[in-house]
N, C-alpha and C positions, 0 to 999 in steps of 0.2 A: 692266546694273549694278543692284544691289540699293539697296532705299533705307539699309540697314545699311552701303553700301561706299560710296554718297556722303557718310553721314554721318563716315565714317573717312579721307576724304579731306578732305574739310572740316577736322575738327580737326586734323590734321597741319600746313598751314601755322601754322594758330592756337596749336600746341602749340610751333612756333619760335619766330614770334614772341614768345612770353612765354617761354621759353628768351634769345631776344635781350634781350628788355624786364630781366631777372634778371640778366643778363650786364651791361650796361649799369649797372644798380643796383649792383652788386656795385662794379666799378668807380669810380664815384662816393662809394662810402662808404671803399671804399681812398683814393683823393683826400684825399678829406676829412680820411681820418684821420691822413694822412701832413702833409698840410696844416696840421691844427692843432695836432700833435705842434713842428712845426721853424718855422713861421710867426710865431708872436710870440717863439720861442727870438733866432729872424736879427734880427724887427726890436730883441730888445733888444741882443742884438749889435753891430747898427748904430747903437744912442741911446750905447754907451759909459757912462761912469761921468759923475759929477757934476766929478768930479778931472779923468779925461781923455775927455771929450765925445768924441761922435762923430760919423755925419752925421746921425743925426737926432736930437731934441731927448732930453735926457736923463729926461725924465719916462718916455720908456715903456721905458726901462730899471730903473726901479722896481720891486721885487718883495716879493711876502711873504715869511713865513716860510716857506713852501713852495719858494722861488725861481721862484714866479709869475709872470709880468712882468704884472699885471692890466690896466695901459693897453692893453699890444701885445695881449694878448685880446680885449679891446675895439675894438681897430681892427682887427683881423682877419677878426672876428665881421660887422664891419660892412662891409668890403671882401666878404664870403662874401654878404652877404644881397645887395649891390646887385649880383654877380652873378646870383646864381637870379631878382631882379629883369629882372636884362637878359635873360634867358633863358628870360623864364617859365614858371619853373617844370617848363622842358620837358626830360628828362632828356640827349634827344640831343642838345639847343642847349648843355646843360653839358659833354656829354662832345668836342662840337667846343671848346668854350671853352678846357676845361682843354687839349686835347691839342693847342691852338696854344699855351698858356702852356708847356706843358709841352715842345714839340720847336722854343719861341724859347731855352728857354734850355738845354737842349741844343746849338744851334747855338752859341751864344755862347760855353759852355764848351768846348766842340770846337775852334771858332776859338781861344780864351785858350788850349789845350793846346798849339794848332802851332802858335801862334807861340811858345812858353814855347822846346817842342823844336827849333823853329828857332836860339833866340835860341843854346841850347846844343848847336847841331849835335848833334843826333841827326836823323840825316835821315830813318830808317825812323820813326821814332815821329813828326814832323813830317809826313811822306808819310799813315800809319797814321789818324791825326785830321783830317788834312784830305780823307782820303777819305771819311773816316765824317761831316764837314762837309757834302760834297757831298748825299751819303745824305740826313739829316735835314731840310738846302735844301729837295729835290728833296717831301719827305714834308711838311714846313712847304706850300710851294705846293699841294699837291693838298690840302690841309684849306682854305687860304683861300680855292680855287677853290670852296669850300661855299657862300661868300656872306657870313653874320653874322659868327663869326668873324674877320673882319679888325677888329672892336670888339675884338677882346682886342690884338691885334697893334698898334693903336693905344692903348691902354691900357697897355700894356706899354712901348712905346716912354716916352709921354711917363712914365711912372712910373720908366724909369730915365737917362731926361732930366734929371729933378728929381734923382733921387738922386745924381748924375755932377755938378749942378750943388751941390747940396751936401757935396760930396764934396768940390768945388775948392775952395768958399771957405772950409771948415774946415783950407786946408792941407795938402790930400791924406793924411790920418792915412796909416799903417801897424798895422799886430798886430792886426787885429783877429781874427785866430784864434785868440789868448790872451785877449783880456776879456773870457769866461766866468770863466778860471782868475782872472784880476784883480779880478773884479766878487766871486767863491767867497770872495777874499784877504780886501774888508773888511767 
């Protein structure tokens, strides 16, 4: 072997791995941006109006003239930094972070689908989501068999702990998939 053929062998793993390292990146700025496009949209979503509240406080349903929600910005901004916190700064501790957030609530939705399909006998589309339940299960465990990660999965939990608990004592609202259109009204 030439020292020209070791050096070309050398950079090859080096040249994936920063192929992976880009790949990785690339991903986390998709996150991101999906994240802070719909992330303070939900929580003000969830604040409701001043008229009719929701589960969380209606301050961060406030918005500018832009229909802003600048609080929900604000706590979003700050829920993002104390993860890269938890994660320092490391790009594959965030992509295990998100991608237990991300296939917790896939499962959840999954689960919510078939029992919806259940409730309305549709047995194949019941069958259909709770197969794809299992699926996501099966992919949730082999990410918190990682180790860190199970800090999102307990984060997770008790954050929709809290939101379940304020959910109850506001009365269990309903609509909230029109107070955009409500909040647009005044």
């Amino acid at each position: 072997m030439t020292p020209h053929d070791i050096a070309h062998a050398a950079a090859g793993p080096g040249w994936l791995y920063g192929a992976f390292q880009l790949t990785s990146s690339l991903l986390l700025l998709a996150a991101a941006s999906s994240s802070f496009q719909a992330g303070p949209g939900l929580l003000k979503a969830l604040a409701g109006t001043f008229e009719r509240p929701g589960v969380l406080p209606p301050v961060l349903g406030r918005a500018n003239s832009h229909h802003t929600p600048y609080w929900s910005v604000v706590v979003h901004l700050a829920a993002a930094a104390l993860i890269i916190v938890a994660a320092a700064g490391q790009e594959q501790k965030l992509v295990l972070f998100y991608a237990v957030a991300v296939f917790v609530s896939f499962l959840v939705g999954l689960v919510a689908m078939a029992r919806f399909a259940r409730r309305e006998n549709k047995t194949a589309l019941a069958w259909v989501n709770g197969l794809a339940a299992v699926a996501v299960a099966f992919t949730l465990v082999v990410n918190l068999l990682r180790g860190r990660p199970t800090l999102t999965l307990a984060a997770t939990v008790l954050i929709a702990a809290g939101l379940y608990v304020r959910w109850t004592r506001a009365g269990r609202p309903t609509g909230i998939e029109d107070v955009e259109a409500r909040a647009e009204a005044t």
